[in-house]
One Martini backbone bead per residue (centre of mass of N, CA, C, O) as a GRO file, in nm:
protein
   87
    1UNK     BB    1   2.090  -0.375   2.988
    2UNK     BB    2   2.060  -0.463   2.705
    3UNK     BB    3   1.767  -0.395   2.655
    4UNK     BB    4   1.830  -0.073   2.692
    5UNK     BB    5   2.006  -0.049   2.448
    6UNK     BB    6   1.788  -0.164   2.246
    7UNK     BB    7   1.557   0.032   2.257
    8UNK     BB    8   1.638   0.299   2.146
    9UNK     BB    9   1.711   0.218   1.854
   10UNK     BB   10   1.415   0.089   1.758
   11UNK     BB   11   1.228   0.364   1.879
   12UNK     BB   12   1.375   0.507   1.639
   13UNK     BB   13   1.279   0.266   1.403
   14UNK     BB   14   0.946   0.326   1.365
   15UNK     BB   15   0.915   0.549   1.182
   16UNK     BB   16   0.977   0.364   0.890
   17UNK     BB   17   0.681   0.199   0.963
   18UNK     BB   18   0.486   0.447   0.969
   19UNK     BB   19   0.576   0.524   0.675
   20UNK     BB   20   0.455   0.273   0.523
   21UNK     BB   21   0.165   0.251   0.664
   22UNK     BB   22   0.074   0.515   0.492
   23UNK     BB   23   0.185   0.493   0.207
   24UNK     BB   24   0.065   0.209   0.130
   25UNK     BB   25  -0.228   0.318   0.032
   26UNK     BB   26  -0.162   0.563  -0.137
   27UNK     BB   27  -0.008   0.435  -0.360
   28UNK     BB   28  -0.256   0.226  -0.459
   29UNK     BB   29  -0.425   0.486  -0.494
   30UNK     BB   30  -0.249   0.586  -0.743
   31UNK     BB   31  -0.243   0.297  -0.920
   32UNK     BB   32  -0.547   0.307  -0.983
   33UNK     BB   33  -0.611   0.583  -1.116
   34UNK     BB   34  -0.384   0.540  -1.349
   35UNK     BB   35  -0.564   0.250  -1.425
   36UNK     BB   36  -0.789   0.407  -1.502
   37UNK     BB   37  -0.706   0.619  -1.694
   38UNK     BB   38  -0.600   0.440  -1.896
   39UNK     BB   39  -0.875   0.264  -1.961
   40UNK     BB   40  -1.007   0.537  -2.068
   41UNK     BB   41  -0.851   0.618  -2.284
   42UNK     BB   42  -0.896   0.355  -2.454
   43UNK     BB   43  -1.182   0.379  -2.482
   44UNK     BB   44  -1.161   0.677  -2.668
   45UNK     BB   45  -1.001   0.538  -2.874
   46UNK     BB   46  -1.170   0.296  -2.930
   47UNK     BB   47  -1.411   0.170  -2.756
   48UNK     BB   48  -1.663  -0.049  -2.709
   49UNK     BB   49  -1.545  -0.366  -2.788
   50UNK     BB   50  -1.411  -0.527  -2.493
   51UNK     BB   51  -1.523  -0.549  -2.181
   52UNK     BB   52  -1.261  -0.740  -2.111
   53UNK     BB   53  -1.051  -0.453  -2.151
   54UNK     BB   54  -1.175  -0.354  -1.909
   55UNK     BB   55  -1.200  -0.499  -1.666
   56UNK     BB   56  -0.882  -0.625  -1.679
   57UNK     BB   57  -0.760  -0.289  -1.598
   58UNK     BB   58  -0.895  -0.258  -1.377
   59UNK     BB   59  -0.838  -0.521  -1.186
   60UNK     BB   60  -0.528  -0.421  -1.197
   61UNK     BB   61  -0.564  -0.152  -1.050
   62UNK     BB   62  -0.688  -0.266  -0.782
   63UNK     BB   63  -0.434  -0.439  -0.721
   64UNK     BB   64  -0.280  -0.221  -0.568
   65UNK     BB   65  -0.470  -0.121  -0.320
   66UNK     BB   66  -0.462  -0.406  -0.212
   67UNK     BB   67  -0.139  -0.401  -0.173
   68UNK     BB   68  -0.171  -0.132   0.016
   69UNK     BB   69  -0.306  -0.239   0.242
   70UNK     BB   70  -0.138  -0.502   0.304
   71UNK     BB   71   0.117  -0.352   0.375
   72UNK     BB   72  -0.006  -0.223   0.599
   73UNK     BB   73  -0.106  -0.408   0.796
   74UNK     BB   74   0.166  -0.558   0.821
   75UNK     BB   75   0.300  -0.328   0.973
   76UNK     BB   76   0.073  -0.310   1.190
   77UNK     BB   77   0.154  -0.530   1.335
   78UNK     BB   78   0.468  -0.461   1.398
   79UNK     BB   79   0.433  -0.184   1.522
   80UNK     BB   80   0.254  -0.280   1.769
   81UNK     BB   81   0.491  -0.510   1.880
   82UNK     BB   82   0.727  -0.306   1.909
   83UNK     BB   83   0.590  -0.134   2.085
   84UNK     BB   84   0.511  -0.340   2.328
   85UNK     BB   85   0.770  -0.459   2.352
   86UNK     BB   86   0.915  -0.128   2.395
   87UNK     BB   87   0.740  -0.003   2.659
   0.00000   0.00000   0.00000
């Protein structure tokens, strides 16, 4: 009977596991673009004086996607692990 009373609050808090597993990736990936325009932004008002500081903007903006990424994983992870436990 426990089993049961517990199942359906948890079973019902699954969509903001869902909710987390999509749109961290969107997000990321909404990081990346800022972090590109800021980028080019800065290129046309210096010009390319110095590729570390091109370089070192991407790889900045790039992890935002990584992150975004894995956040997605771990929830993907967490919300089958749920699903399977609880169905």
């Amino acid at each position: 009977t426990q089993y049961l009373k517990t199942r359906a609050p948890l079973s019902r808090s699954l969509w903001i596991i869902e909710t987390i597993t999509t749109a961290a990736p969107l997000l990321g990936l909404l990081g990346t673009i800022l972090g590109i325009i800021d980028t080019f932004k800065a290129l046309a008002s210096a010009g390319v004086s110095d590729p570390g500081q091109i370089s070192g903007g991407i790889g900045t903006a790039l992890f935002a996607t990584g992150l975004g990424i894995a956040i997605a994983l771990f929830c993907v992870v967490f919300h089958n692990f749920f699903r399977t436990a609880w169905s």
